[in-house]
C-alpha positions, 0 to 999 in steps of 0.5 A, a space after each residue: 771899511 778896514 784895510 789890511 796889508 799882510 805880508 808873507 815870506 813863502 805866499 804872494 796872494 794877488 790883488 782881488 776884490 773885498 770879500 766878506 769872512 764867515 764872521 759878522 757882517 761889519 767885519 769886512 776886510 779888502 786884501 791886497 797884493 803884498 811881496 816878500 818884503 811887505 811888513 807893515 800891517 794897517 788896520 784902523 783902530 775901529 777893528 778890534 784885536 779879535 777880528 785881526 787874530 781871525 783873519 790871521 788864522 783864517 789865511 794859516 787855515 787857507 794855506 794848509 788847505 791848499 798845501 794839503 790838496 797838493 800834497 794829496 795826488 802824490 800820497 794817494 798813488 799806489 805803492 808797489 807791493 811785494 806781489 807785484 814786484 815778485 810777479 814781474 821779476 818772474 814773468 821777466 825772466 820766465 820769457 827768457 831763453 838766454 841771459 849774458 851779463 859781467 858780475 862781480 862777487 865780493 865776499 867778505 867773512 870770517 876775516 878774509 875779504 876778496 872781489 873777483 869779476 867775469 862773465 856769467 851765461 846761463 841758458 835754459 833750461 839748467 844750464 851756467 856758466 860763470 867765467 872768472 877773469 879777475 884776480 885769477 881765472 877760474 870756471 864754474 859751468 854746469 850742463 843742468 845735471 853736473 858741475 865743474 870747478 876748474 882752477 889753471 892756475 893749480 890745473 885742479 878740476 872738480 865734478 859734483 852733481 848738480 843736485 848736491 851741490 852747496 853752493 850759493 851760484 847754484 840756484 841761478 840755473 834755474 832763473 830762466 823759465 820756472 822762476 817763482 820767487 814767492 815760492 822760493 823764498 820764504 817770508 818775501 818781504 820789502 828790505 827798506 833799511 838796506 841801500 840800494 845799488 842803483 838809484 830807483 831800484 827796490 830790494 826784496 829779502 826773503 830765505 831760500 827753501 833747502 838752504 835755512 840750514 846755511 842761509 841767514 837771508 838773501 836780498 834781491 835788488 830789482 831795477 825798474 824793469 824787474 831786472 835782477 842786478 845785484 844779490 846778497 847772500 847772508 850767511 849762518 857763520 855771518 859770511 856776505 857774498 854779494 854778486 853784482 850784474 851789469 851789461 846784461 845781455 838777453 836771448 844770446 845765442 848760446 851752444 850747448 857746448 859752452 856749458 860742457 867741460 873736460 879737464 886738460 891733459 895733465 889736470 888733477 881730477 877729482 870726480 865726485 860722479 865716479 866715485 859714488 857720490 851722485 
């Protein structure tokens, strides 16, 4: 009976017993235990060439078969999809009825770049308010019916209405307790060729209803738990405004007086409300 010795740089194969191929019967080979360094191949010349190729390929055909079962559980899972992803971002941010979190917006467009950071509050329903802290103080806080924009540093305050309002911090008031996200943005769809943030998280593109005019797309980041931690808004004159979101807070207790302004004595005023402009 021929025995053959086969070494492997990858596969250690354990000693068993003679077994017989699927090839005639005289063809009987015994197997034994070979380590990485094995390399010798012994063979009494009574077995012909065609029955060493055979073995040969019948233990590359074994190896396929096993790597491909291993492989097989894994490329078999479920990928998520962007329906499932959309739904959990909503049904998240549905149950909400406060939300605090640090961001930090970075634009970058027509040759002007600027990194500014602070705290965002929004409360339900309508209600935000963005905090700036760093390079300068500002604030952006709407009750869910106007918004004001007041500068210190220029002691300049500005009051439009929610409604007419263009612009891209907007549509977060509404995040808490109506969001539908395959509703708002059109053709959501997977953005795989965008880098993520945050290792794990999956990022969603889609264009904003009412805003075609001036949005070229927005990609949603969305962490495991279906948290929203980071935004990008492109824009038709090729503008990026990214905000980030960090050490995000639910359900605080929030008054409804944080989301109120009044200008400072001495303040310039420029109320679009009074002058006709709601």
């Amino acid at each position: 009976m021929a025995n053959i010795v086969i070494g492997f740089d990858t596969v250690h194969l354990v000693k068993s017993k003679a077994f017989a191929l699927m090839w005639p019967l005289e063809a009987v080979v015994n197997l034994h235990h070979s380590s990485r360094t094995a390399s010798n191949l012994e063979v009494e010349r009574s077995l012909s060439p065609r029955y060493i190729l055979i073995v040969k390929l019948g233990f590359k055909l074994v190896l396929t078969l096993a790597l491909i079962s291993l492989a097989a559980p894994y490329s078999m899972q479920a990928l998520p999809n962007v329906h499932a992803v959309a739904q959990g971002v909503d049904e998240h941010y549905n149950h909400l009825r406060s939300l605090e979190a640090q961001f930090t917006e970075i634009y970058q467009g027509g040759g002007v770049q600027r990194s500014e950071s602070g705290t965002l509050r929004l409360k339900k329903p309508g209600k935000m308010r963005w905090d700036y802290r760093s390079p300068e103080e500002k604030l952006f806080v709407s009750n869910g019916k106007d918004a004001w924009l007041y500068l210190p540093q220029e002691k300049q305050a500005r009051r439009s209405a929610i409604k007419n309002l263009d612009d891209l911090r907007s549509p977060l008031a509404f995040l808490l307790g109506k969001t539908k996200l395959e509703k708002e943005l059109q053709g959501l769809s997977f953005a795989p060729d965008v880098q993520t943030w945050k290792q794990g998280d999956s990022i969603l593109r889609g264009i904003p209803r009412g805003m075609e005019d001036q949005v070229e797309q927005v990609l949603l980041e969305i962490s495991p738990d279906y948290r929203i931690v980071r935004i990008l808004v492109q824009g038709r004159d090729d503008s990026i405004t990214e905000y980030r979101f960090s050490d995000q807070k639910e359900n605080v207790v929030l008054s409804d007086k944080q989301f109120e302004f009044t200008p400072p004595p001495g303040s310039e005023t420029v109320d679009e409300l009074a002058n006709g402009q709601s």
